[in-house]
Backbone as a ProteinNet text record, in pm:
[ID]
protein_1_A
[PRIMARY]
XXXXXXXXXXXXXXXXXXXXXXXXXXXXXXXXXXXXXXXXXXXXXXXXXXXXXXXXXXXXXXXXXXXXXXXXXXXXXXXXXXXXXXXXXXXXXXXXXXXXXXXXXXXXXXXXXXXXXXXXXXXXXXXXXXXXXXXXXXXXXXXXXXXXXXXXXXXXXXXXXXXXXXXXXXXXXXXXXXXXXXXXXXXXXX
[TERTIARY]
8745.8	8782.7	8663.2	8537.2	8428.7	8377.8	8397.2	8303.2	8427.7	8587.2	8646.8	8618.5	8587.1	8567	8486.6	8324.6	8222.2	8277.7	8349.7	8387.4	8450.9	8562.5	8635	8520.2	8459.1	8344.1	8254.7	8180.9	8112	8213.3	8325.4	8467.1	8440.9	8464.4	8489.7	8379.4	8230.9	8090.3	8109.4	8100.1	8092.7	8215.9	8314.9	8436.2	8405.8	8310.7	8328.1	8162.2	8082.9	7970.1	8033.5	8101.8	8164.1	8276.5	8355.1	8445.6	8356.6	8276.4	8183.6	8126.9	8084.3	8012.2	7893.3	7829	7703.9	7774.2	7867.9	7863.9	7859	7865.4	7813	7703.3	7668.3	7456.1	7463.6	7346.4	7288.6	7282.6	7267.7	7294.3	7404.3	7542.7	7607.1	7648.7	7639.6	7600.1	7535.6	7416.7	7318.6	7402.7	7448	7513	7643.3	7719.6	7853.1	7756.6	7646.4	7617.1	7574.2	7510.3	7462.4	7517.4	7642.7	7766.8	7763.8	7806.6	7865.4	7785.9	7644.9	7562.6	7541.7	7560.2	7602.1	7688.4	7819.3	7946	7885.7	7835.8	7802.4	7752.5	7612.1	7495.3	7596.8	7675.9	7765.2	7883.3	7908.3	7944.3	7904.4	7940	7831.3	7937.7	7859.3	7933.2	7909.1	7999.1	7968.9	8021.8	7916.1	7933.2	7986.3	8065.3	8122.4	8200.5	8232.7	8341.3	8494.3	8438.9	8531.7	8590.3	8721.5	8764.3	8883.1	8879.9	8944.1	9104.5	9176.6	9335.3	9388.5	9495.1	9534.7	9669.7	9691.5	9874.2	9895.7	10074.4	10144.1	10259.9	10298.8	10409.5	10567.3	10612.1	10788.9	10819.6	10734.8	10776.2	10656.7	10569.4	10538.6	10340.2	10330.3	10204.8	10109.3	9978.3	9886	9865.3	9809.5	9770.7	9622.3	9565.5	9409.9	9347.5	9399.7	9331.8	9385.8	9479.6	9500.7	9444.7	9316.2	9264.6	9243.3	9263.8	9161.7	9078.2	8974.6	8931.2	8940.7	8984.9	9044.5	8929.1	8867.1	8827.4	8859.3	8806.3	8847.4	8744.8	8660	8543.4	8577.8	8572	8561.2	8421.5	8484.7	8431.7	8423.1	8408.4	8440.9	8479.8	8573.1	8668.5	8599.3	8595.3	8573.4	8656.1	8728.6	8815.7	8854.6	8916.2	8890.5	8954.3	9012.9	9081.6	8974.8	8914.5	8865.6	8725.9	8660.3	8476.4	8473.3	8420.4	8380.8	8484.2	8598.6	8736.8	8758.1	8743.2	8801.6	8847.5	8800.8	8868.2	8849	8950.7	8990.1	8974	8894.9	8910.8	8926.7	9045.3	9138.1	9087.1	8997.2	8950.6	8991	9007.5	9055.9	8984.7	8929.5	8933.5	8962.8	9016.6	9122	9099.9	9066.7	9013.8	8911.5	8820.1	8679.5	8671.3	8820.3	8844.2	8847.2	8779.7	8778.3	8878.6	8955.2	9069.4	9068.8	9042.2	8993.6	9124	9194.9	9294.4	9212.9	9209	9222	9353.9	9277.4	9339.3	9325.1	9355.8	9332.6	9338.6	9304.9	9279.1	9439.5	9531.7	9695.1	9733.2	9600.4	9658.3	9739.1	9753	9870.7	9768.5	9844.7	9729	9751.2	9618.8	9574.1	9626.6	9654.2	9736.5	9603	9583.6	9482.9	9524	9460.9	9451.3	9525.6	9625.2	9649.2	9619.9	9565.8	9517.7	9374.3	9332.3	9230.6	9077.8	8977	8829.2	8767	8650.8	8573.6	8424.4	8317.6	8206.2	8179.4	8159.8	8092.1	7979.2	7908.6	7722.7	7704.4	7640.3	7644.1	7487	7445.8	7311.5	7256.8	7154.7	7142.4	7020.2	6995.3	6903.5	6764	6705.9	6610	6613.6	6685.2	6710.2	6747.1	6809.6	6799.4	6944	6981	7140.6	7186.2	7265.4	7398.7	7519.1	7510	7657.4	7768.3	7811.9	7934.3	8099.2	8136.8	8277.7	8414.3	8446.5	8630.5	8730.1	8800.7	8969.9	9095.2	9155.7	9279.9	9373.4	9444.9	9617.9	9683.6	9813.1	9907.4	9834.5	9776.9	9717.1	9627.2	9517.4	9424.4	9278.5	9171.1	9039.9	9005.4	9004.6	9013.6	8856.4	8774	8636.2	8681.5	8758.8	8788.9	8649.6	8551.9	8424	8378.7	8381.2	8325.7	8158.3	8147.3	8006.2	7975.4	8086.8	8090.2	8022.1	8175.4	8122.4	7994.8	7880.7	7816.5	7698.4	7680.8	7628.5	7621.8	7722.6	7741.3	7710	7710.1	7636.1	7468.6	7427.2	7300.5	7196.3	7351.1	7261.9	7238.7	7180.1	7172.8	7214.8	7193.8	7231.9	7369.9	7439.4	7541.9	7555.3	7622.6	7640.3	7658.1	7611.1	7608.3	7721.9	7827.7	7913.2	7994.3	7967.6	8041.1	8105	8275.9	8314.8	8381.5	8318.6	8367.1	8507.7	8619.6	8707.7	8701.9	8664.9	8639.4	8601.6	8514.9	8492.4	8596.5	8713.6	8788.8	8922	8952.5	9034.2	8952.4	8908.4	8878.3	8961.4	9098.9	9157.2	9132.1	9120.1	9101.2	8917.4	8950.8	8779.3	8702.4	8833	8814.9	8654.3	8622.2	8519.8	8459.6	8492.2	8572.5	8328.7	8287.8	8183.6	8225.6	8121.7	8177	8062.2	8029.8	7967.4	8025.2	7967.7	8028.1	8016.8	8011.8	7937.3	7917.8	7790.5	7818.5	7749	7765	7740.2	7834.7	7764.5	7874.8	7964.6	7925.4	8022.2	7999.3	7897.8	7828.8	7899	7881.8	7952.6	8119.3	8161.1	8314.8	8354.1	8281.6	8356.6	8304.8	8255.3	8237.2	8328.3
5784.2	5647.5	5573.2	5604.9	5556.3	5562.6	5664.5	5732.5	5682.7	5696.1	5654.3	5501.5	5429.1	5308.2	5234	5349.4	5320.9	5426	5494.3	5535.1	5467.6	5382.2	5221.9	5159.2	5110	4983.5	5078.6	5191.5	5240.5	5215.5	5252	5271.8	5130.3	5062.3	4900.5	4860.4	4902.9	4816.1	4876	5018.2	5081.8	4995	5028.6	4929.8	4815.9	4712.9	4620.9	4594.7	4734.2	4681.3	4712	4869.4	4902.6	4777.8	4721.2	4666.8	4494.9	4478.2	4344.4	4381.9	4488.8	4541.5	4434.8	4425.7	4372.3	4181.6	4130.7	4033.3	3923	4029.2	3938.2	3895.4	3766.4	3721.5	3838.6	3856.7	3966.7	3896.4	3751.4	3686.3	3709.2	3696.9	3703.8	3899.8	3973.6	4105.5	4129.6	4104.6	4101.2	4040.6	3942.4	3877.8	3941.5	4010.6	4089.9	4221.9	4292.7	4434.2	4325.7	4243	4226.1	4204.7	4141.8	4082.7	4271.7	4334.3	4493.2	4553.5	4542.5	4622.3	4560.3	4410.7	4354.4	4475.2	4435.2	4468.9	4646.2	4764.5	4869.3	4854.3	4757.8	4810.1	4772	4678	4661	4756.4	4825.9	4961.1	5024.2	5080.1	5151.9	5242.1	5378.2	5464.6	5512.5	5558.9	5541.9	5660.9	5722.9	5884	5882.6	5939.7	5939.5	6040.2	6053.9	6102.1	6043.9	5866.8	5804.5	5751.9	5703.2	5658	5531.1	5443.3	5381.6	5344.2	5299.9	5319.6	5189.4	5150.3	5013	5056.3	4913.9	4908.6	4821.7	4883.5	4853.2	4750	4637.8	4526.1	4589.5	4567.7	4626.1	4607.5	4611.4	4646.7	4751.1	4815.9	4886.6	4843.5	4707.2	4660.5	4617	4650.7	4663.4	4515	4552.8	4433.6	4426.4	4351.9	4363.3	4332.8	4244.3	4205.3	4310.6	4412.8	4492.8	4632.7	4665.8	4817.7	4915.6	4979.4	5113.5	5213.1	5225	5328.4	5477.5	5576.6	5691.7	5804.3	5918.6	6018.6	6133	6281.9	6338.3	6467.7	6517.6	6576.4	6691.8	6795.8	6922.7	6940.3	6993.3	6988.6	7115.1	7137.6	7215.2	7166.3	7263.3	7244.8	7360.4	7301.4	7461.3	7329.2	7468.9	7410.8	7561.4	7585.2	7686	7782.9	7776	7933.6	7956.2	7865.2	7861.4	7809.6	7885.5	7832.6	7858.1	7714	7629.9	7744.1	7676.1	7632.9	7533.4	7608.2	7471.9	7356.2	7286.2	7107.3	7031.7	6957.3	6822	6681.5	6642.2	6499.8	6390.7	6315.1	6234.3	6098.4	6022.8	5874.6	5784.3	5671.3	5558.5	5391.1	5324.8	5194.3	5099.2	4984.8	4938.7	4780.5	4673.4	4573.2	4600.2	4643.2	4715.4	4782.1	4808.1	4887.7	5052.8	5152.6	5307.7	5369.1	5422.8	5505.1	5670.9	5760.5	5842.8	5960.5	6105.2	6187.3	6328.6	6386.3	6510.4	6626.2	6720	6842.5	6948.3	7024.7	7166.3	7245.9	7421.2	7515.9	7556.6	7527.7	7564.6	7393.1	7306.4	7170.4	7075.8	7087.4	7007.7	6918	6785.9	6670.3	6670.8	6699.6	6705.7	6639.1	6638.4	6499.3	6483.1	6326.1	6258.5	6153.1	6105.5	6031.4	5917.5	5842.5	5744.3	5647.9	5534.8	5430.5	5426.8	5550.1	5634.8	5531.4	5577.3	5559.2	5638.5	5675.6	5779.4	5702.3	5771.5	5756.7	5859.4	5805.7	5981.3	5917.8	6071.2	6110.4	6086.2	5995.6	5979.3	5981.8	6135.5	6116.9	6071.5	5923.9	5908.2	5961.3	5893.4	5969.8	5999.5	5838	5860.5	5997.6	6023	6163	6084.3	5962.1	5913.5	5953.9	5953.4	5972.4	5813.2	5859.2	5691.1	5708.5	5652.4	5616	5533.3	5538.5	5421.2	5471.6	5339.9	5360.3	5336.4	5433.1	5452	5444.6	5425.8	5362.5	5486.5	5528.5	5597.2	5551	5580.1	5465.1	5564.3	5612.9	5640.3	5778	5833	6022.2	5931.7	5780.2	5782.2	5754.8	5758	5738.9	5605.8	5504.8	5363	5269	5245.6	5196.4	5038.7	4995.1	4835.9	4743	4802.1	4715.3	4716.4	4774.7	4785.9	4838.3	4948.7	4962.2	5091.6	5189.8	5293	5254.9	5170.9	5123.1	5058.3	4949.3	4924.8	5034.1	5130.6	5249.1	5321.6	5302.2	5392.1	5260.1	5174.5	5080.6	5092.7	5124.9	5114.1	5248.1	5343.2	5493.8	5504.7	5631.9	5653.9	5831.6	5886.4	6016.3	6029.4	6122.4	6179.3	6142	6076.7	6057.8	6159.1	6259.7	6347.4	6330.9	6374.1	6290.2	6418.8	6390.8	6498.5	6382.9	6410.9	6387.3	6491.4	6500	6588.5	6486.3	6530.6	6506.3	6487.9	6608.2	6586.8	6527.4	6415.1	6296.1	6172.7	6254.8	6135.3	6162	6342.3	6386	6484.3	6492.8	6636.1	6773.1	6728.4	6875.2	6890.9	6857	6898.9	6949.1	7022.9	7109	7107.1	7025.4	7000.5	6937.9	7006.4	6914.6	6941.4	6833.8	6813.6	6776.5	6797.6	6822	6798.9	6676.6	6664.7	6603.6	6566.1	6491.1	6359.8	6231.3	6120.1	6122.5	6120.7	6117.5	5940.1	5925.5	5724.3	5705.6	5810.4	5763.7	5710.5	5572.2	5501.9	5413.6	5420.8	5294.4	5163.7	5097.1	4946.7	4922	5034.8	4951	4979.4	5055.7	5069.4	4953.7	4871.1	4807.6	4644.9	4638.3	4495.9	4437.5
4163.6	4134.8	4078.1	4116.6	4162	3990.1	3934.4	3775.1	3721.6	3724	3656.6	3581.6	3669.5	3699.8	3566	3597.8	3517.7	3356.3	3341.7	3215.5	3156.9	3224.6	3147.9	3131.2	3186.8	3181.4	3062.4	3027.6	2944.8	2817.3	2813.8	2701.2	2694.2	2733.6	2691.2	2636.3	2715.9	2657.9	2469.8	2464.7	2355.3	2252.6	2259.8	2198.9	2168.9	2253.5	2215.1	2120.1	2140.7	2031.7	1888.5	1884.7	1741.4	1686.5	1781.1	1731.6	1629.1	1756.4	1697.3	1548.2	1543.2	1410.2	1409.2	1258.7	1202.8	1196.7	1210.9	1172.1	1296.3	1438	1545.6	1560.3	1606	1675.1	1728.7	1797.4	1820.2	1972.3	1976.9	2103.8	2181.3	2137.7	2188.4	2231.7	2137.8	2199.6	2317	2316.6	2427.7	2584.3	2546.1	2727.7	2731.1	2609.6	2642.1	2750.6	2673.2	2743	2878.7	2896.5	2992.7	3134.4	3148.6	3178.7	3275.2	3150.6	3181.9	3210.9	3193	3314.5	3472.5	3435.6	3594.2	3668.1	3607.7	3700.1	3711	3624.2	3650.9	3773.5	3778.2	3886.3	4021.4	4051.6	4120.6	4241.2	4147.9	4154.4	4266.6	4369.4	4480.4	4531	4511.1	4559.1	4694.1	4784	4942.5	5005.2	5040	5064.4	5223.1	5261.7	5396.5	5435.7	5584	5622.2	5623.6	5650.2	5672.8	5579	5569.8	5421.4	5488.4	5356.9	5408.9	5323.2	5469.6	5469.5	5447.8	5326.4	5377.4	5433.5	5531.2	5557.2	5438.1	5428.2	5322.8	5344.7	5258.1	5338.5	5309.1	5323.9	5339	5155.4	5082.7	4936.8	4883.5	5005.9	4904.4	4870	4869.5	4835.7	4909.3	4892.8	4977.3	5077.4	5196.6	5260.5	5278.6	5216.8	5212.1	5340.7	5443.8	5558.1	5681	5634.7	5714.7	5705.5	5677.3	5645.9	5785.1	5767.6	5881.9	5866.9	5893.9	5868	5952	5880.8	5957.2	5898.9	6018.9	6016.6	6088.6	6036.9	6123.9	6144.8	6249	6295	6383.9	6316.7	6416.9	6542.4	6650	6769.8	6845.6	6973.3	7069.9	7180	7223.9	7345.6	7472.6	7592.2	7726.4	7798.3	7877.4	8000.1	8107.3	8163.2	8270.3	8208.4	8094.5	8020.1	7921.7	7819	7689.2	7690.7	7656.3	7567	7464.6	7467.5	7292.1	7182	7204.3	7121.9	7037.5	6921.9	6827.5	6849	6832.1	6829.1	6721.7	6666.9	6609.1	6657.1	6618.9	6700.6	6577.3	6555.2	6435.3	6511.9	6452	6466	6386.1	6425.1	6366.2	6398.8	6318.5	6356.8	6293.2	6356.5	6326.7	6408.1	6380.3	6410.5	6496.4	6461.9	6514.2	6623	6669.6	6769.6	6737	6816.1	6773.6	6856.1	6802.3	6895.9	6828.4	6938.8	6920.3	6994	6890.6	6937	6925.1	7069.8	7048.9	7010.3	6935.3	6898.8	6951.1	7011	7032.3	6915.4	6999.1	6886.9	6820.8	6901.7	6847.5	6753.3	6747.1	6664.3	6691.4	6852.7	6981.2	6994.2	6968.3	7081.3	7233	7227.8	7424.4	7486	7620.4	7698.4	7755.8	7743.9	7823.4	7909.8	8013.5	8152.6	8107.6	8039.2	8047.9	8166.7	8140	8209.9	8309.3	8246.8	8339.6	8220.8	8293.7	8166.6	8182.4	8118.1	8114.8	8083.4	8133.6	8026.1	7972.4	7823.4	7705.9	7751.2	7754.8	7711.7	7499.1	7524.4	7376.1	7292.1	7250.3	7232.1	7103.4	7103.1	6960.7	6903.3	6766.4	6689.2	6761.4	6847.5	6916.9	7039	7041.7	7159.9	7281.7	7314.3	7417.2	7440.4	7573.8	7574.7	7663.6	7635	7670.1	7750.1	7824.5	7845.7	7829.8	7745.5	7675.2	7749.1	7786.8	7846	7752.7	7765.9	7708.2	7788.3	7743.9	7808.3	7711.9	7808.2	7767.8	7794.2	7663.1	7658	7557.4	7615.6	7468.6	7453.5	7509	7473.7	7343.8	7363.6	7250.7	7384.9	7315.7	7395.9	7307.3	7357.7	7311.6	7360.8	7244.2	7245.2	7303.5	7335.6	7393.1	7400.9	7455.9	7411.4	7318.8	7234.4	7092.9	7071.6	7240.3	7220.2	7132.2	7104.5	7052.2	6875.8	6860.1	6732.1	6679	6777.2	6773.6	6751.5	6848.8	6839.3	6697.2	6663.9	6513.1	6405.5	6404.9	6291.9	6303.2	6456.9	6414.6	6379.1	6413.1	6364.6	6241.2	6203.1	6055	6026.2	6182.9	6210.8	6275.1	6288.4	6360.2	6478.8	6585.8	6723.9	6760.3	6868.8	6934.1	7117.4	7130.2	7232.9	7319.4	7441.2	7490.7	7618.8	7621.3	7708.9	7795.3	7890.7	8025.8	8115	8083.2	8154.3	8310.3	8350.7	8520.8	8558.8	8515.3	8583.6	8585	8513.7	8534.9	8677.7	8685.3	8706.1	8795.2	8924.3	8978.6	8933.2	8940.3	8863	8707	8628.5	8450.1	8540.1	8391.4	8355.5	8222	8188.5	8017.9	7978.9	7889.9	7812.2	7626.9	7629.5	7458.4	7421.5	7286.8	7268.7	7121.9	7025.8	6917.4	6836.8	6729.4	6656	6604.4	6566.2	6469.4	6400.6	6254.3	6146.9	6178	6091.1	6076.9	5936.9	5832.8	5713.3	5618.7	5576.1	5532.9	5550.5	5697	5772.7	5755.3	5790.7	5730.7	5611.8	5515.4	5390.2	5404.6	5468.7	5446.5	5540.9	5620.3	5723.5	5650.8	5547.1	5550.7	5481.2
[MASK]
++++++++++++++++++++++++++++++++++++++++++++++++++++++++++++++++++++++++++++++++++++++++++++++++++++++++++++++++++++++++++++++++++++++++++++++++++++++++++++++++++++++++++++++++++++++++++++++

């Protein structure tokens, strides 16, 4: 989308020097390219995992104040049958709230603790680890404080996050082990 963008804007600058020919000022040339290298440098391309989603109104057309941003990060799963098993973990945020679905290795979303919380171990770039609290609702792991997200605006590396179930549930053994990406986010969220 991003090069398309700047190949109209190059197509147009070019078009409009050939079309002007020799009988334009040379002034007014100059603030047409100039104008169009504005809007180029403008342009910013934004390398990520995350991308962003709009909702659509009942015809079809975008709603600009309604976006989300949706990702999705392979992991590992151990629980009392399985070590480090494939996992999916499908993220979403969505009025700066992070709601977070596990997958298993058969691609079933996990049943989680509804109404239960957890704290993830969340290690950041400094090597320090964290504990940030989540909320489960609906089989999602729900950032309700918004410290997750905070966390990931001020990284520049991968969140490192393991949530061990059993602390929520003496019976589960589950423990889900994953990365964040957070490149890119600052600009996809402003």
């Amino acid at each position: 989308m991003n090069r398309f963008l700047l190949l109209v804007l190059s197509a147009g600058l070019a078009s409009t020097i050939v079309s002007c020919g020799n009988s334009v000022d040379k002034k007014t040339q100059t603030n047409e390219e100039s104008k169009i290298d504005t809007i180029v440098r403008e342009v910013k391309i934004v390398k990520s995992d995350w991308k962003k989603v709009y909702a659509l109104d009942e015809f079809g057309d975008k709603i600009e104040s309604k976006d989300t941003l949706n990702a999705q990060f392979a992991g590992t799963m151990t629980n009392s049958v399985e070590t480090g098993s494939s996992l999916n973990i499908k993220m979403q945020i969505k009025d700066s709230i992070i709601y977070a679905m596990f997958y298993d290795y058969s691609d079933l979303e996990d049943e989680l603790p509804n109404g239960k919380s957890l704290n993830l171990k969340v290690k950041i770039e400094n090597g320090e680890v964290l504990q940030v609290k989540q909320y489960f609702s609906n089989n999602r792991m729900i950032d309700k404080d918004k410290t997750l997200l905070k966390l990931m605006l001020a990284q520049e590396t991968p969140l490192k996050v393991i949530a061990d179930m059993s602390k929520v549930n003496s019976y589960e053994s589950t423990v889900y082990r994953y990365d964040i990406s957070t490149a890119g986010i600052k600009d996809l969220l402003k």
